[in-house]
C-alpha positions as CSV (number, residue, x, y, z in Angstrom):
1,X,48.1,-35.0,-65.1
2,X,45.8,-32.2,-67.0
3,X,42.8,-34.3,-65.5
4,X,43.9,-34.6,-62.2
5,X,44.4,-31.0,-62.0
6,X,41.3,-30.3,-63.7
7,X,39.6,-32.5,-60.9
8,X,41.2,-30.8,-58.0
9,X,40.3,-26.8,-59.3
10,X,36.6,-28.7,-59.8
11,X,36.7,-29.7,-55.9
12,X,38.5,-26.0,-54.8
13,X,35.4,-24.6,-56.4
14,X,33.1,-26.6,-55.2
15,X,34.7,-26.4,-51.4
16,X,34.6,-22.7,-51.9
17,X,31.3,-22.8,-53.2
18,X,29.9,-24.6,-50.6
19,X,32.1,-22.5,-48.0
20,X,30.4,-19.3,-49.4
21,X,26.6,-20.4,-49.1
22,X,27.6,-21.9,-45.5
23,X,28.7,-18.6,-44.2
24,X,26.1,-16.9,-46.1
25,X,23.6,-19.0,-44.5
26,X,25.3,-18.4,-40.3
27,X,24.9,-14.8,-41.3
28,X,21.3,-14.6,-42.3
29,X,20.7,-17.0,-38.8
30,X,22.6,-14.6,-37.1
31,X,20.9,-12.0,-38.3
32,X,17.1,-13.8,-37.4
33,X,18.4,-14.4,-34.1
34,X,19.1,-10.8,-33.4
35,X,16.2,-9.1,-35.0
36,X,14.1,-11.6,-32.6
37,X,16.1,-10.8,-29.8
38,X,15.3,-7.4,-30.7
39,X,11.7,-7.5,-31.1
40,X,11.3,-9.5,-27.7
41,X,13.3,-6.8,-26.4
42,X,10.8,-4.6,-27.9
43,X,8.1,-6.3,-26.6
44,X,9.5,-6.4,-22.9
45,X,9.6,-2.5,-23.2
46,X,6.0,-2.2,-24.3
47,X,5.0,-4.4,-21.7
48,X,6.8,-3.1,-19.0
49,X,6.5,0.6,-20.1
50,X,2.9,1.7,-18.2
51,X,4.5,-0.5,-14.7
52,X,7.1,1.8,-14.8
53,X,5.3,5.2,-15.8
54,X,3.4,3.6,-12.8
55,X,6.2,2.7,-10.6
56,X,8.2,6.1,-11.4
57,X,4.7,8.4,-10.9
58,X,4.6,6.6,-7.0
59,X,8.0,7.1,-6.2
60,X,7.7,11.1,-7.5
61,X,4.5,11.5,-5.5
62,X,5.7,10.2,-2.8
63,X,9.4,12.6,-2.9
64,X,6.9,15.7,-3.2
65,X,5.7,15.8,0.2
66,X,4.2,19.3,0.8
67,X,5.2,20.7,4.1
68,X,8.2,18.5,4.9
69,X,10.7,20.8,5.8
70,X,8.2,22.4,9.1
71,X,9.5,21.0,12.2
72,X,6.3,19.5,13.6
73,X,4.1,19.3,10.6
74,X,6.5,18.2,8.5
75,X,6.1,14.2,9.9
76,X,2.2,14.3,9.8
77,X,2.3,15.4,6.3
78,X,4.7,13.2,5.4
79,X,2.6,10.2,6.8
80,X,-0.6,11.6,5.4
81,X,0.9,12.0,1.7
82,X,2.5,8.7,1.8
83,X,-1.1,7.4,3.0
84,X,-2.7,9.2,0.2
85,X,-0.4,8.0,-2.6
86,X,-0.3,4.4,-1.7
87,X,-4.4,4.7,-1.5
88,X,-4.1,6.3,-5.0
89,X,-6.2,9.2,-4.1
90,X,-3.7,11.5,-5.6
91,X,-6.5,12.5,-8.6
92,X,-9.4,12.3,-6.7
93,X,-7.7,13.9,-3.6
94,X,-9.8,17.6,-4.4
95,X,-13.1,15.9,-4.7
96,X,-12.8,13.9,-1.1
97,X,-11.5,17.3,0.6
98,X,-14.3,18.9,-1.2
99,X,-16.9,16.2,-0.3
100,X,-15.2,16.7,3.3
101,X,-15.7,19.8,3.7
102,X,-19.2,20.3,2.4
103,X,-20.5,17.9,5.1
104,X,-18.1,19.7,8.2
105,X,-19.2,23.5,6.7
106,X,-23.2,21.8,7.2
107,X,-23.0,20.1,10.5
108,X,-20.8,23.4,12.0
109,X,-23.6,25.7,10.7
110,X,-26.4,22.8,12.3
111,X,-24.9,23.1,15.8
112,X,-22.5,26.4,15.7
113,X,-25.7,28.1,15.0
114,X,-27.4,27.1,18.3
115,X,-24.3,28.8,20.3
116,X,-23.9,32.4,21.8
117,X,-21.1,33.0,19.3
118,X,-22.9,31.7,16.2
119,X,-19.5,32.5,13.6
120,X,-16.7,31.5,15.9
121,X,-18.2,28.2,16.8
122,X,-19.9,27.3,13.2
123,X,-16.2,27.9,11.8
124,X,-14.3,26.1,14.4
125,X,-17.0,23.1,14.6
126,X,-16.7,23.4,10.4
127,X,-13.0,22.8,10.6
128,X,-13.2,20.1,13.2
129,X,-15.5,18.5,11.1
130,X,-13.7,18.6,7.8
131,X,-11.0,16.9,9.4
132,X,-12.2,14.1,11.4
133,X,-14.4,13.2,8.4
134,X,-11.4,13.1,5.8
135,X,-9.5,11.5,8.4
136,X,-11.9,8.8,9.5
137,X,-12.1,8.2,5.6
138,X,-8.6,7.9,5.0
139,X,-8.7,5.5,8.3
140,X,-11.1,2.8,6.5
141,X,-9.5,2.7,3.1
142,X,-6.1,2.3,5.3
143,X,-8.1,-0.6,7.0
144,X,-9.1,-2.0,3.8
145,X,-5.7,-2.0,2.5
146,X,-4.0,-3.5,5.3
147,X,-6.4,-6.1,5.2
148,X,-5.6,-6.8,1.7
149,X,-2.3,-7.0,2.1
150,X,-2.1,-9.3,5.1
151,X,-4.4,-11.9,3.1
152,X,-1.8,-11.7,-0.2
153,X,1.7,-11.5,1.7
154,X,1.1,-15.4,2.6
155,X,0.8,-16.3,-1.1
156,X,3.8,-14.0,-2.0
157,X,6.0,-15.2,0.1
158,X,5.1,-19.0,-1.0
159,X,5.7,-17.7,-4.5
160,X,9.4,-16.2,-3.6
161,X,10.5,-19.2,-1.4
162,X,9.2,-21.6,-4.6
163,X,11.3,-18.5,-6.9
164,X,14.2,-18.9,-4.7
165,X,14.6,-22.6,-4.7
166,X,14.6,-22.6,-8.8
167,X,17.6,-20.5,-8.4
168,X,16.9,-17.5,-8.6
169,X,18.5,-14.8,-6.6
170,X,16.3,-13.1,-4.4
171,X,16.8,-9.7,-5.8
172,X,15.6,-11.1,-9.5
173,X,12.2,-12.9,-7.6
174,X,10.0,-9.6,-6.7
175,X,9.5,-8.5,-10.7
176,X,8.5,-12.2,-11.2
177,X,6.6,-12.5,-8.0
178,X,4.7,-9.2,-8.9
179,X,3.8,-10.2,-12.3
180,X,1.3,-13.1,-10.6
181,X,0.1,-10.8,-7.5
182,X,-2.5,-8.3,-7.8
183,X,-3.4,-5.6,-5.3
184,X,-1.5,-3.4,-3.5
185,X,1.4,-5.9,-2.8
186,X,2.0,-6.0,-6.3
187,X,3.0,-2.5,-6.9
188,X,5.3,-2.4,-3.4
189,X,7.3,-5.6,-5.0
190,X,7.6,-3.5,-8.2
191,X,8.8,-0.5,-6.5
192,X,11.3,-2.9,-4.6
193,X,13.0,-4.3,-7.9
194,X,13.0,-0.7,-9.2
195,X,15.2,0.3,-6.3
196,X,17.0,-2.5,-6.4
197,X,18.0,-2.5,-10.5
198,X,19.6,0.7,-9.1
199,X,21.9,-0.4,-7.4
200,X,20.4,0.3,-3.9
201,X,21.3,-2.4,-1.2
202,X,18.5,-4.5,0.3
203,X,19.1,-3.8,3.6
204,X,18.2,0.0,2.5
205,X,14.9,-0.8,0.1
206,X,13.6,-3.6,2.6
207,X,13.0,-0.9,5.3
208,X,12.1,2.0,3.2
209,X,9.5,-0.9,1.8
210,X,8.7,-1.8,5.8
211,X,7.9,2.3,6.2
212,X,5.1,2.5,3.4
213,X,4.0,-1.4,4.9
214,X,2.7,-0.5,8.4
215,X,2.2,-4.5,8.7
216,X,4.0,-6.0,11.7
217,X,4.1,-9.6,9.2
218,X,5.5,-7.3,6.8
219,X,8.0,-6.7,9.0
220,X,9.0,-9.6,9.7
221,X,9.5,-10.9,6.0
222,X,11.7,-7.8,5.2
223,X,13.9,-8.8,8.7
224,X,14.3,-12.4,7.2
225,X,15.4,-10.8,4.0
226,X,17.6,-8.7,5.3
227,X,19.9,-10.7,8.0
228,X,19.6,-13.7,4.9
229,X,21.5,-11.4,2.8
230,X,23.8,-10.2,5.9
231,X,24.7,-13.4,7.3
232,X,23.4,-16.5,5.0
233,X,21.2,-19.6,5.6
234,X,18.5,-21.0,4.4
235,X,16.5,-18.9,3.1
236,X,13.3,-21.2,1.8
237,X,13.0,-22.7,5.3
238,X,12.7,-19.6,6.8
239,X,10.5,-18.4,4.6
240,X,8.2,-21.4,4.8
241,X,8.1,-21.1,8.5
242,X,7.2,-17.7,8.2
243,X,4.6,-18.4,5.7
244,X,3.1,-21.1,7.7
245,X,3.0,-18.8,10.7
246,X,1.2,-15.8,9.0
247,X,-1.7,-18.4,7.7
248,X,-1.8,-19.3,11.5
249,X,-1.8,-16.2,13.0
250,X,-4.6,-14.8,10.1
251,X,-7.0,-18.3,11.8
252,X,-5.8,-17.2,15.4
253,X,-7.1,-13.5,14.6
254,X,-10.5,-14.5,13.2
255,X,-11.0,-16.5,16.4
256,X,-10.1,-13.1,18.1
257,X,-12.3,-10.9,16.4
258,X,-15.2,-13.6,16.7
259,X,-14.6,-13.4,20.3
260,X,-14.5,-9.9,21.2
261,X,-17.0,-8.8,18.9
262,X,-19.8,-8.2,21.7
263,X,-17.4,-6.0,23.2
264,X,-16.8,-4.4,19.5
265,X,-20.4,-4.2,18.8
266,X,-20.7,-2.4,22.6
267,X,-18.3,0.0,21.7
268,X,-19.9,1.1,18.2
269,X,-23.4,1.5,20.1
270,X,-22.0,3.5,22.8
271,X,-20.1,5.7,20.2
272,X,-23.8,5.8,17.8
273,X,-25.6,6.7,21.1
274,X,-24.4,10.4,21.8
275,X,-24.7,11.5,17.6
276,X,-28.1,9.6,17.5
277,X,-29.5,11.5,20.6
278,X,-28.5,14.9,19.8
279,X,-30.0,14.4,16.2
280,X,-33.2,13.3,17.8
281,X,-33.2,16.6,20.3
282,X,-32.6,18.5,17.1
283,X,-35.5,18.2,15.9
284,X,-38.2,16.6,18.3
285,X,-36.9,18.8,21.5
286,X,-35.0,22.2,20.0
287,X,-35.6,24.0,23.0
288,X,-33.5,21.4,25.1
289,X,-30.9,21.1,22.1
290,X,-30.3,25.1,22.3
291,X,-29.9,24.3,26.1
292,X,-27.1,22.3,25.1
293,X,-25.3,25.0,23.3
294,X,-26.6,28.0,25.0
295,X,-27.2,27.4,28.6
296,X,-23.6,27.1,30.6
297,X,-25.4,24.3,32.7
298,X,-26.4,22.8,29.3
299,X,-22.8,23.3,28.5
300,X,-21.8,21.8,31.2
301,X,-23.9,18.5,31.0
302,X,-22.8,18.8,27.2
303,X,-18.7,17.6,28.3
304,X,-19.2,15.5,30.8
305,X,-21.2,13.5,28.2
306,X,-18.7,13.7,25.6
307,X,-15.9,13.0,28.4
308,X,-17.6,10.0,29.1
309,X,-18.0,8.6,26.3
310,X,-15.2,9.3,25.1
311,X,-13.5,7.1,28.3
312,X,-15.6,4.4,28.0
313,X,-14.7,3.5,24.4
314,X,-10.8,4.3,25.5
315,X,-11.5,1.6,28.0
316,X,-13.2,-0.2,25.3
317,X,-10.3,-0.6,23.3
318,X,-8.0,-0.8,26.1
319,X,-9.6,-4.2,27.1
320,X,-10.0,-5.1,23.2
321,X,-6.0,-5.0,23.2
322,X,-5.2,-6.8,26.1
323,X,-7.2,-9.9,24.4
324,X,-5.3,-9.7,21.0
C-alpha cells in the first residue's frame, strides 16, 4: 500500500513537473512570437515612415493654396498650386520664378526700350514675359508628366486587377500596387490609401484623385472603381478591358502623332518664324526694328503680324484636333 502510494505522489510530481516546464515553455513562445510581431511592426513603421512624411507634406501643400478665397483668382491659383505640388517644384519654386523673371525683365528692356514710352512698355512687356515663360515651363513638365502617367496606368491597373483576383479588396490593392510602381502614379495611389485608411468613401477619394489626374484614361479607371463599389460586378473583367483598351488607344495615338506631325512641325516653324525675324532685325536692321516700335505704321504692320500668326497656329491646332 506504502509503495503504491509512494508510486502515485512519484507520477503527481512528475505530471506537475512536466506541466510546469510545458507552460513555461508556451510562455516563452508566446513571448518570441510577440516581440517579433513587434519588431516587424517596427520595421513596417520605419519603412513606411518617409512615404508618409511624403504623403502628409503633399496633401498639406496642396490644402495651403494661396489666394483661394478671391472670387476669380482663387480657381487659377488653386490649379496652379496643385500643378506646382504634384511637379514637386514646391523648393525650387523661388529659383524658376527667379530664373523667369530675369529672362522677361531682359527681353522687356530689349524691346520696351525701342518704344515712345520706354518705362511703361519695358515693365508691362517684363511682366508679360515673366509669365508666359513660367507658364510655358510649367506647361512642359505638365506634358512630361502626363505622358508618364499614361504609359504606367496600363501596368497599374494589370497589377490591381491580378491584386483583386488574389482576394484582396480593392481598397487594400493601391498601398500594394504602389510599392511596385514608380513615378508619379505611385505617389497618387499612396495618397488614395491614405484617404482611404481614414475612413473616406471611394466614391469621394476616386474623384478628388481624378482632379489632381487631368487624364481622361484616368478617368475612366476611377468611374470603373466607383460604380464597382456602387452597384457590383466583375471587377477584373472590366479592368482587363480597360487595360487592354488604354494599350490600344497609346498604339492608335502614336499612329496619330506620326501622321500629323508635318502639320505639327508647320505649326512650330510658323510660331519660330516671327521671334526669329525680329531677332535678326534687331541687330542687322535696327533702324527698321525701331520702326516696329516707334513708327504707328510700324505699329501697325507690328499686330497684324502677330494677329496672324497667332490665327494660323489657332487653325493649326484646330485641324490637329479634328484628326485626334
Amino acid at each position: 500500500m506504502d509503495a503504491l502510494l509512494d508510486l502515485a505522489t512519484l507520477l503527481v510530481f512528475v505530471c506537475a513537473l512536466c506541466a510546469f516546464y510545458g507552460v513555461l515553455g508556451l510562455n516563452k513562445r508566446r513571448q518570441r512570437a510577440l516581440l517579433s510581431a513587434e519588431r516587424l511592426a517596427r520595421m513596417r513603421r520605419t519603412a513606411n515612415a518617409a512615404d508618409n512624411s511624403e504623403i502628409d507634406s503633399i496633401l498639406r501643400d496642396i490644402q495651403q493654396v494661396p489666394l483661394a478665397s478671391l472670387p476669380v483668382i482663387g480657381s487659377v491659383m488653386e490649379w496652379l498650386w496643385l500643378s506646382i505640388t504634384l511637379l514637386g517644384w514646391r523648393k525650387t519654386l523661388p529659383l524658376r520664378l527667379g530664373m523667369s523673371a530675369l529672362a522677361g525683365v531682359l527681353l522687356g528692356i530689349v524691346l520696351g526700350g525701342k518704344t515712345p514710352v520706354p518705362f511703361l512698355a519695358s515693365a508691362v512687356l517684363a511682366v508679360v514675359f515673366t509669365v508666359a515663360g513660367f507658364l510655358l515651363m510649367m506647361r512642359h513638365a505638365l506634358g512630361k508628366q502626363h505622358k508618364v502617367l499614361r504609359h504606367s496606368l496600363p501596368e497599374a491597373i494589370d497589377a490591381i486587377n491580378r491584386t483583386c483576383r488574389a482576394g484582396v479588396p480593392v481598397s487594400n490593392s493601391f498601398i500594394l500596387v504602389a510599392g511596385n510602381l514608380k513615378g508619379p502614379l505611385a505617389t497618387e495611389f499612396r495618397i488614395i490609401d491614405h484617404w482611404l485608411r481614414l475612413g473616406v468613401p471611394l466614391r469621394r477619394v476616386m474623384q478628388d484623385s481624378a482632379r489632381r489626374v487631368p487624364l481622361p484614361e484616368y478617368r475612366f479607371f476611377a468611374v470603373i472603381l466607383i460604380i464597382n463599389q456602387e452597384s457590383g460586378g466583375r471587377l477584373g473583367e472590366t479592368l482587363e478591358r480597360l487595360s487592354r483598351t488604354l494599350r490600344e488607344r497609346q498604339e492608335l495615338q502614336m499612329k496619330i502623332l506620326a501622321k500629323t506631325s508635318e502639320a505639327r512641325a508647320s505649326a512650330k516653324i510658323v510660331a519660330a518664324l516671327v521671334p526669329a525675324m525680329m531677332l535678326y532685325m534687331y541687330f542687322n536692321a535696327p533702324a527698321d526694328f525701331l520702326f516696329l516700335f516707334s513708327d504707328p505704321t510700324g505699329t501697325t504692320v507690328l499686330a497684324y503680324i502677330v494677329t496672324s500668326v497667332c490665327l494660323g497656329l489657332g487653325i493649326i491646332q484646330v485641324m490637329v484636333r479634328r484628326v485626334r
